[in-house]
DRENDO-1510 file (C-alpha; in Angstrom, 1 decimal, always signed):
<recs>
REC; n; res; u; v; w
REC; 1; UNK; -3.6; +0.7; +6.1 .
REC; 2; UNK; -3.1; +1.4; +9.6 .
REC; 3; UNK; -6.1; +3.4; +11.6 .
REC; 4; UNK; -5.2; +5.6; +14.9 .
REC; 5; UNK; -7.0; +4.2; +17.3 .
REC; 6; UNK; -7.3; +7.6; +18.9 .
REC; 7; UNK; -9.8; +8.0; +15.7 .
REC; 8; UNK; -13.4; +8.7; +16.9 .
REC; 9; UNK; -14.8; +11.6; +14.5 .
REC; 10; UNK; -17.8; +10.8; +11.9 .
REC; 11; UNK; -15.5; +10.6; +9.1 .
REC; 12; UNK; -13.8; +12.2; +6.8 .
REC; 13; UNK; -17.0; +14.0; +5.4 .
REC; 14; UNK; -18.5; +15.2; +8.9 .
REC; 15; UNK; -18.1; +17.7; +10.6 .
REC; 16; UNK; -16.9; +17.2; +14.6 .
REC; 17; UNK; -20.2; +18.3; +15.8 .
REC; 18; UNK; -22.0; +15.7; +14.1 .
REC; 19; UNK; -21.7; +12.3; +15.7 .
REC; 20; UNK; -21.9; +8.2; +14.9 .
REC; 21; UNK; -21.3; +5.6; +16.6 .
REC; 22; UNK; -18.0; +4.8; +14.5 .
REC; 23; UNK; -15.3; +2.9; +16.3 .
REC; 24; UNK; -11.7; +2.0; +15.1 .
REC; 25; UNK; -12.7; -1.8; +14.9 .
REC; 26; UNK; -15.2; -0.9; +12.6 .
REC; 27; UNK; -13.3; +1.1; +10.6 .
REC; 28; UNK; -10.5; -1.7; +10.4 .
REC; 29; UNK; -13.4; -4.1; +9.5 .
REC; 30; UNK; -14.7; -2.4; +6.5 .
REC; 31; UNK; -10.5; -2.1; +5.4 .
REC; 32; UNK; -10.3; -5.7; +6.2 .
REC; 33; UNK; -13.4; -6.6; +3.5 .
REC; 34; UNK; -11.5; -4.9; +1.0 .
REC; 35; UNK; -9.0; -6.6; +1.4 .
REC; 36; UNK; -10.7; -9.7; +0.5 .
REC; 37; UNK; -11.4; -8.5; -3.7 .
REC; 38; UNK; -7.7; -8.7; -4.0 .
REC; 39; UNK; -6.9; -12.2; -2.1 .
REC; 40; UNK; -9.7; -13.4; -4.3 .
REC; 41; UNK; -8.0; -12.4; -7.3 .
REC; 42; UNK; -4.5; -13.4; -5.3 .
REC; 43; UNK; -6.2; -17.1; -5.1 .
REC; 44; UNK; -7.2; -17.1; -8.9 .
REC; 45; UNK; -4.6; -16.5; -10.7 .
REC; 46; UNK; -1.6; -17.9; -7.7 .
REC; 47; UNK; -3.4; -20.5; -6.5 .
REC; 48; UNK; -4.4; -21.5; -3.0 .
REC; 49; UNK; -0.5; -21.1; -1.6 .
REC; 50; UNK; -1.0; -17.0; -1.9 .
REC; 51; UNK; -3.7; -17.7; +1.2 .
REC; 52; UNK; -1.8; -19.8; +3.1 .
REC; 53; UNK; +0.9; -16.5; +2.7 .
REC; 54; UNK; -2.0; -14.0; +4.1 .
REC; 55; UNK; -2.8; -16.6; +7.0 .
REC; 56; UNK; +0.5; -17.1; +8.3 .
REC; 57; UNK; +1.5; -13.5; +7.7 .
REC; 58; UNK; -1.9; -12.6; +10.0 .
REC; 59; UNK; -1.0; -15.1; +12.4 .
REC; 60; UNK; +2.8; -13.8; +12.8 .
REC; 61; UNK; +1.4; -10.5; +13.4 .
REC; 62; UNK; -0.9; -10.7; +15.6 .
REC; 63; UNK; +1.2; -13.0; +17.5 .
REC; 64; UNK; +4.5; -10.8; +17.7 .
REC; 65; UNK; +2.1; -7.7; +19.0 .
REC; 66; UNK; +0.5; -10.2; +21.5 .
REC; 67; UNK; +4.1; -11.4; +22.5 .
REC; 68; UNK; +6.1; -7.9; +22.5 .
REC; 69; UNK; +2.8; -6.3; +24.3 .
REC; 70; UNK; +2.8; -8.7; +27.5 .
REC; 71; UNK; +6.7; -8.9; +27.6 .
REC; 72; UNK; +7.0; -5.0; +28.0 .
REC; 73; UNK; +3.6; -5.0; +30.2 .
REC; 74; UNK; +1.8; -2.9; +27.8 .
REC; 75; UNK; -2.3; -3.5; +27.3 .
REC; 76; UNK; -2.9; -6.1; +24.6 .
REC; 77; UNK; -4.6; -4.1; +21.7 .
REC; 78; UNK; -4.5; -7.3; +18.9 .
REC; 79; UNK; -8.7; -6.8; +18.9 .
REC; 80; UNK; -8.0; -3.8; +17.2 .
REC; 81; UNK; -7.5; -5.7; +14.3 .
REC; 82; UNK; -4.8; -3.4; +13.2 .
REC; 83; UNK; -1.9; -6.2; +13.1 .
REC; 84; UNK; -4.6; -8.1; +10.9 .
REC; 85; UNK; -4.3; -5.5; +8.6 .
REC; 86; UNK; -0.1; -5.3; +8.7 .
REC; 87; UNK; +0.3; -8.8; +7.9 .
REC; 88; UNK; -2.3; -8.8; +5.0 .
REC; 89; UNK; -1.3; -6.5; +3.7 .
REC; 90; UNK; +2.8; -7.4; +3.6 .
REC; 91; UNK; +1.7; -10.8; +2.3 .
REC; 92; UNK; +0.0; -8.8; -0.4 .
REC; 93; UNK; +3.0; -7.3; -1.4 .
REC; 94; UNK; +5.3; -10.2; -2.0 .
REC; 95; UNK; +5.1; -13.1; -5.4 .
REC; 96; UNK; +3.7; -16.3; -4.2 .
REC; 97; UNK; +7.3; -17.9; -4.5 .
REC; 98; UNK; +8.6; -16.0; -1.9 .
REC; 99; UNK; +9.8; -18.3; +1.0 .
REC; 100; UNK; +7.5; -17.9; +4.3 .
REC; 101; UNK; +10.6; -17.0; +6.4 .
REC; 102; UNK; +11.3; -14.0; +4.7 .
REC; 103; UNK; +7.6; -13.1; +5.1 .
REC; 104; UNK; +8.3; -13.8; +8.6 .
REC; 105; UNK; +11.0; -11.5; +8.6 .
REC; 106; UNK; +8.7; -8.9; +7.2 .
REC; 107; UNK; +6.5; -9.5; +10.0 .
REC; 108; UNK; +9.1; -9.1; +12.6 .
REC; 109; UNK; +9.9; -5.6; +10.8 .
REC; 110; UNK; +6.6; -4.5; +10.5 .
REC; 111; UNK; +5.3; -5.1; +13.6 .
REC; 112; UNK; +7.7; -5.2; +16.3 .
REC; 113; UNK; +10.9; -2.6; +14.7 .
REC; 114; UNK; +8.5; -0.2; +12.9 .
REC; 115; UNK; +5.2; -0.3; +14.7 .
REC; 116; UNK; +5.6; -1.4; +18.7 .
REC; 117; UNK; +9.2; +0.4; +19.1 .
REC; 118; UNK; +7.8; +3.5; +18.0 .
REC; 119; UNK; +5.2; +3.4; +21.0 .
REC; 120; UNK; +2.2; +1.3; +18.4 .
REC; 121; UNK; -1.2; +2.4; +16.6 .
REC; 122; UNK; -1.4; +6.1; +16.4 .
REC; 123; UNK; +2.4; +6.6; +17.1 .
REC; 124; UNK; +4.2; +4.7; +14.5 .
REC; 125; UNK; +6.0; +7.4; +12.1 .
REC; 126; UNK; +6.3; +5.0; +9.0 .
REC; 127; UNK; +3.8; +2.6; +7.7 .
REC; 128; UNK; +4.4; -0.6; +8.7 .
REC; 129; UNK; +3.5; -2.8; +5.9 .
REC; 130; UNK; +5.6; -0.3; +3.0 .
REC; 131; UNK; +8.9; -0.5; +5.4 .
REC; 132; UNK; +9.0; -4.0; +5.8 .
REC; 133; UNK; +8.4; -4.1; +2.1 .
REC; 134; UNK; +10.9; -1.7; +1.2 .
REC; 135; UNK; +13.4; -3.5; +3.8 .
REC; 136; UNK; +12.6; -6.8; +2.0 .
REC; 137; UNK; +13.2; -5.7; -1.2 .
REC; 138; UNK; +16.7; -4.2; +0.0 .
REC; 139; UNK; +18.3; -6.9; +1.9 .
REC; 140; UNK; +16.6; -10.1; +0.3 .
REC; 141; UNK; +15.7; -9.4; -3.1 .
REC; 142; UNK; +16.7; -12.6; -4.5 .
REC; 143; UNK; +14.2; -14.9; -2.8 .
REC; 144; UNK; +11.0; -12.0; -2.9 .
REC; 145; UNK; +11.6; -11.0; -6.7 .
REC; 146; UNK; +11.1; -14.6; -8.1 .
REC; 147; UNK; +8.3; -13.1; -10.5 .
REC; 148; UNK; +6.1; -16.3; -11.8 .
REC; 149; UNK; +3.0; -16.0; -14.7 .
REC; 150; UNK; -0.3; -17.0; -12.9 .
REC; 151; UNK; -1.7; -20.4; -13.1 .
REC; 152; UNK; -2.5; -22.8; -15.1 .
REC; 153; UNK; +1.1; -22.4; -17.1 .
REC; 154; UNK; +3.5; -21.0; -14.7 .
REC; 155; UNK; +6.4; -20.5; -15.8 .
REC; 156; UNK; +9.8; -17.6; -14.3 .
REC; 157; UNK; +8.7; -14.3; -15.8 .
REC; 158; UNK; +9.2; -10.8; -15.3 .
REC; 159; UNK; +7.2; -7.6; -14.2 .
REC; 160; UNK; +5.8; -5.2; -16.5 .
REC; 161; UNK; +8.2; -2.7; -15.5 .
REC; 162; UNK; +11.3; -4.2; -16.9 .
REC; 163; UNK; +10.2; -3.9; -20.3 .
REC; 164; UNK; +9.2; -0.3; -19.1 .
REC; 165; UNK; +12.8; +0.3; -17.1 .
REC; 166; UNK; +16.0; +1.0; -18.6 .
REC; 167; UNK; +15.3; +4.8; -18.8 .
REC; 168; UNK; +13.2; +4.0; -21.9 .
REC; 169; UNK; +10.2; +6.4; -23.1 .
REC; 170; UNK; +7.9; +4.6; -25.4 .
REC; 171; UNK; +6.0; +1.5; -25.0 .
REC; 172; UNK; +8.4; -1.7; -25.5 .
REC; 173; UNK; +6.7; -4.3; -28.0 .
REC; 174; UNK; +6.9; -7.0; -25.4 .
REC; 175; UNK; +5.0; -4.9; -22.9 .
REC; 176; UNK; +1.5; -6.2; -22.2 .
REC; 177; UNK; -1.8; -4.5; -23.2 .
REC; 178; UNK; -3.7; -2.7; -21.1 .
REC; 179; UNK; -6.7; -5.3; -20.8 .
REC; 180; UNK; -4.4; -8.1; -19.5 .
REC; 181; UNK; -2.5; -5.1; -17.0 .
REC; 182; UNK; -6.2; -4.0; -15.6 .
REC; 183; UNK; -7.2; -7.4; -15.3 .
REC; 184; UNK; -4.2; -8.8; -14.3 .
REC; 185; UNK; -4.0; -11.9; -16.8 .
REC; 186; UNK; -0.7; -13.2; -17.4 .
REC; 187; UNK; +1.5; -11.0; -15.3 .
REC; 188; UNK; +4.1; -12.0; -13.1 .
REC; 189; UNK; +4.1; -9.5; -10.1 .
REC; 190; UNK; +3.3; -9.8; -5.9 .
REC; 191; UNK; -0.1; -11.7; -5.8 .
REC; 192; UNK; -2.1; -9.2; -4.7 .
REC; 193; UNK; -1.1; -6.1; -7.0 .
REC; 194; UNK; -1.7; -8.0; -10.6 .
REC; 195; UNK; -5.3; -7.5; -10.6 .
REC; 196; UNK; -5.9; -3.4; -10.8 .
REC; 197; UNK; -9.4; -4.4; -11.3 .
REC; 198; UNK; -10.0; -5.7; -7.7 .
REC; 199; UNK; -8.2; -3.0; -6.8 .
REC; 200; UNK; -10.7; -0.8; -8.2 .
REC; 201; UNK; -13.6; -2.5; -6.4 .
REC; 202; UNK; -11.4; -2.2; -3.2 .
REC; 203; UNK; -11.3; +1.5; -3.8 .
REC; 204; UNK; -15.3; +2.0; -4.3 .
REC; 205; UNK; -15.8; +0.0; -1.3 .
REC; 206; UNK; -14.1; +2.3; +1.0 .
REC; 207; UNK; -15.0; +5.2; -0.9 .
REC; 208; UNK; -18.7; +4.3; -0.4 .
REC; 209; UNK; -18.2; +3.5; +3.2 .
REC; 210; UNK; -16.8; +7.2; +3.4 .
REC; 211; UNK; -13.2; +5.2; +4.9 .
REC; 212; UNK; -11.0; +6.5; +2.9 .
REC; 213; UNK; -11.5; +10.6; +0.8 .
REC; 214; UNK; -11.7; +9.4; -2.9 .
REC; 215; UNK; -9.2; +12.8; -3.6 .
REC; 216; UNK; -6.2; +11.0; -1.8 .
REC; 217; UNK; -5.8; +8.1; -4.3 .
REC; 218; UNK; -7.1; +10.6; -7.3 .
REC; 219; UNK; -4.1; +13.2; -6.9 .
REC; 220; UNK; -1.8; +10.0; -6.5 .
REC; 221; UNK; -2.7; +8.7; -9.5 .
REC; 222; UNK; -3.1; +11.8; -11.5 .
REC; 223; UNK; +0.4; +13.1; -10.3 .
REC; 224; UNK; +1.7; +10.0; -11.1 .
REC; 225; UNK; +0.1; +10.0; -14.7 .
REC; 226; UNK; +1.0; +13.7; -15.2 .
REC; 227; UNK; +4.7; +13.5; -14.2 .
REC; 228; UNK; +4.8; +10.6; -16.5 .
REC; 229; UNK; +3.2; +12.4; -19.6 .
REC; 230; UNK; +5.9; +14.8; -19.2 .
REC; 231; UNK; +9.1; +12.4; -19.4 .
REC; 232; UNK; +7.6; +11.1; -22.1 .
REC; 233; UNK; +6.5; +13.8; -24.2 .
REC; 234; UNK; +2.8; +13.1; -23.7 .
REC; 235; UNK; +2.9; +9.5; -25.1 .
REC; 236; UNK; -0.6; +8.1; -23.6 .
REC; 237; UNK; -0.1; +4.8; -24.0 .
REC; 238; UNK; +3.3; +5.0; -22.1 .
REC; 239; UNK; +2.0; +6.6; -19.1 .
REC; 240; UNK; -0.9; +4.3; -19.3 .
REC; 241; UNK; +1.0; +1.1; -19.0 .
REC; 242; UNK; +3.1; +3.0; -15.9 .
REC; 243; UNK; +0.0; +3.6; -14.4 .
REC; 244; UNK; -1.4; +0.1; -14.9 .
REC; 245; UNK; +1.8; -1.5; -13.9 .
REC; 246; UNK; +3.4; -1.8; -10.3 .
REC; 247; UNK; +2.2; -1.3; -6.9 .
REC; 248; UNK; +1.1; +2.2; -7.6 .
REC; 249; UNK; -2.8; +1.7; -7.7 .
REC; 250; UNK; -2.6; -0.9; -4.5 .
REC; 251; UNK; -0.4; +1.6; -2.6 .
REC; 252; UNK; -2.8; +4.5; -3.5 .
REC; 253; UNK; -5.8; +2.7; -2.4 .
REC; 254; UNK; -4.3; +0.8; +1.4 .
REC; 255; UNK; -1.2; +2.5; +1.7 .
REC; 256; UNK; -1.1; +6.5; +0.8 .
REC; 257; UNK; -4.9; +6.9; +2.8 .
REC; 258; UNK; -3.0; +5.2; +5.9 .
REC; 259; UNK; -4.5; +7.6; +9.1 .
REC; 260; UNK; -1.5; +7.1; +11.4 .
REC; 261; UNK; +1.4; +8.1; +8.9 .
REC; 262; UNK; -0.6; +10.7; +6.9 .
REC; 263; UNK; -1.1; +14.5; +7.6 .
REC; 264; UNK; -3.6; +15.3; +9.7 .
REC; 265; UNK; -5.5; +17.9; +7.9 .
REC; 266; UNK; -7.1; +17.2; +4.1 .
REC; 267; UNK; -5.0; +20.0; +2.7 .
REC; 268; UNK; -1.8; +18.0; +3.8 .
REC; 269; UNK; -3.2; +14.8; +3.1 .
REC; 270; UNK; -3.7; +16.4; -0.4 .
REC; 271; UNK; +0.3; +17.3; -0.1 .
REC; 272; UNK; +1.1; +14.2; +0.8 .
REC; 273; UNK; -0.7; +12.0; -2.3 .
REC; 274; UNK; +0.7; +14.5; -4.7 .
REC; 275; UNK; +4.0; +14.1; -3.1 .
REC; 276; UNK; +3.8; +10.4; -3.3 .
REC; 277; UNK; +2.8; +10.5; -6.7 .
REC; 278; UNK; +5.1; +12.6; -8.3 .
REC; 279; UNK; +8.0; +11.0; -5.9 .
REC; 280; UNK; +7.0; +7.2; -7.5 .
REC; 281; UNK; +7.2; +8.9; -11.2 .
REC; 282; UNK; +10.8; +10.5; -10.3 .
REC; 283; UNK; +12.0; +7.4; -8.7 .
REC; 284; UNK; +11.0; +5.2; -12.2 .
REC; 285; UNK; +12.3; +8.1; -14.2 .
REC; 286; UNK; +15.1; +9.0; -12.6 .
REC; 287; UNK; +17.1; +5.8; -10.6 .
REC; 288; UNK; +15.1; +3.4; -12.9 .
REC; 289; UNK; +13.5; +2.0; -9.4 .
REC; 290; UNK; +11.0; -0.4; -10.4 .
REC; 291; UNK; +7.7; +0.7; -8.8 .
REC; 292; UNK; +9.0; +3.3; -6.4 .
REC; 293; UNK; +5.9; +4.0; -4.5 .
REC; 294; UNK; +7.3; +2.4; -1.0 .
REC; 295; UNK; +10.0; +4.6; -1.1 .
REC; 296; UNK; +8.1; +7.8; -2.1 .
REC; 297; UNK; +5.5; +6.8; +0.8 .
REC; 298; UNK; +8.7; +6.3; +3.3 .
REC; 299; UNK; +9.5; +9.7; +2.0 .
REC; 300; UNK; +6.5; +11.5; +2.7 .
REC; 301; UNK; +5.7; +10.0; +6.0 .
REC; 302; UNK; +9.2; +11.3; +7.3 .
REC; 303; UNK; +7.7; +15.0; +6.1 .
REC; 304; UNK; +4.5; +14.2; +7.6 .
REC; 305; UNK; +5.3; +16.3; +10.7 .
REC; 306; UNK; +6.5; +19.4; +8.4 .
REC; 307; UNK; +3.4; +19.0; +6.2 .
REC; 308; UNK; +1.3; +19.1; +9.7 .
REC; 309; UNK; +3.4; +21.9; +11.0 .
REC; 310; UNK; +1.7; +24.5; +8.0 .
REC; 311; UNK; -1.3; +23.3; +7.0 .
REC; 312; UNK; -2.8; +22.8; +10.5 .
REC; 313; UNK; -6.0; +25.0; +10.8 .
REC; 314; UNK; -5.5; +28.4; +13.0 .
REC; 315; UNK; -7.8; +28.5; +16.9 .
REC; 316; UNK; -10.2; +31.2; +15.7 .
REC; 317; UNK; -9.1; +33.8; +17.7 .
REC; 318; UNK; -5.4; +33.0; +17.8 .
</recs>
């Protein structure tokens, strides 16, 4: 998630005449803690190596901003703690087998092609992390898709979406149930997108902490769910193990409630889950994509500007 630094109302709850003392560090903070109930999990079921991946992918980050920023002359803005958040979340996004120099890579993409070329935090037109994921998965698939079971018996696996792929619309018998999909036991997968159930508690956190408006992930889940009760004829426990499956829920929760490459207004931002929602659903339906969700977010943030354009409020008066 990245947060405009430019960002000084109340919240998304308040009204502009009503003031706190909120600050973009302290926004990035509270995203930062909840990002710690998914390394956790990351750490349990990977192993110890899947935080060596989120400290070196911080430490790239922050580094290449710190780099690019004094070769070009620009103010250093790394205590924003917004390349913090790039690089945990990329590291999040990849299986603990991938080697550290394409995470490096991913860096490189994410911060210095995606976010500083595009003027930085507030201007960047794509979100960071999802292009550099999207980007990975395109040109080095091979080392970053090397899906493992978690510890103590690992062993080469695949995602839950193969046995959903292949254009099929019913549940396939080697598909796991939905307890070991919420909780993430067993699953071969990025290491910190097994585990929907610290997902979940990353969600209430910023929910509670009124960072994030709990509709944004609700209507990107629900389209999702809906467009997939559709295809398949209203088979629940289908579009259950779609829903529970993937990067969906981790990329509705960081990744769809980004500030930067949103819409600015909640109607849009309203457009925009539904959009991503029903976008991910289309591109495992249609293309048999598995996950989809960083392309449909890529999608949407290119019709950020159009969604902006007419659903921005009208100057009483005007």
């Amino acid at each position: 998630m990245m947060i405009n630094k430019e960002y000084t109302s109340t919240g998304p709850f308040m009204g502009p005449h009503i003031r706190e003392k909120w600050t973009s560090q302290w926004i990035m903070q509270q995203v930062l803690i909840a990002l710690v109930f998914p390394t956790i999990a990351a750490v349990y079921f990977f192993g110890l190596w899947s935080l060596v991946m989120v400290i070196v992918s911080i430490v790239a980050c922050v580094g290449l901003e710190f780099a690019f920023q004094k070769i070009v002359w620009k103010k250093v803005t790394i205590t924003d703690y917004s390349a913090v958040i790039t690089g945990w979340l990329l590291a999040l996004t990849l299986p603990v087998t991938a080697p550290l120099w394409t995470l490096l890579i991913g860096d490189f993409i994410a911060i210095i092609v995606v976010k500083q070329l595009t003027g930085g935090i507030g201007r960047n037109w794509l979100n960071p992390a999802v292009a550099a994921r999207v980007l990975l998965k395109l040109f080095f698939s091979p080392w970053i898709t090397n899906w493992v079971t978690p510890q103590p018996d690992v062993v080469a696996t695949a995602t839950p979406l193969a046995d959903l792929g292949n254009f099929a619309r019913e549940v396939s018998p080697t598909t796991p149930d939905l307890v070991d999909l919420f909780m993430g036991f067993g699953l071969g997968g990025p290491i910190g997108e097994t585990c929907k159930f610290a997902l979940l508690l990353s969600g209430i956190y910023l929910i509670a902490r009124k960072i994030i408006n709990p509709l944004v992930p609700v209507l990107t889940l629900g389209s999702f769910y809906s467009a997939m009760l559709l295809y398949s004829g209203f088979d629940f426990s289908f579009a259950n193990a779609h829903l529970l499956s993937g990067a969906l829920i981790f990329a509705a929760v960081f990744m769809v409630t980004d500030y930067t490459t949103s819409p600015l207004t909640d109607k849009g931002k309203y457009i925009f889950a539904i959009g991503c929602g029903v976008l991910a659903a289309m591109l495992r339906i249609c293309i048999d994509l598995p996950g989809g969700i960083g392309v449909a977010i890529l999608v949407m943030n290119l019709l950020t500007p159009l969604i902006n354009k007419y659903t921005v409020s009208r100057i009483y008066g005007e």
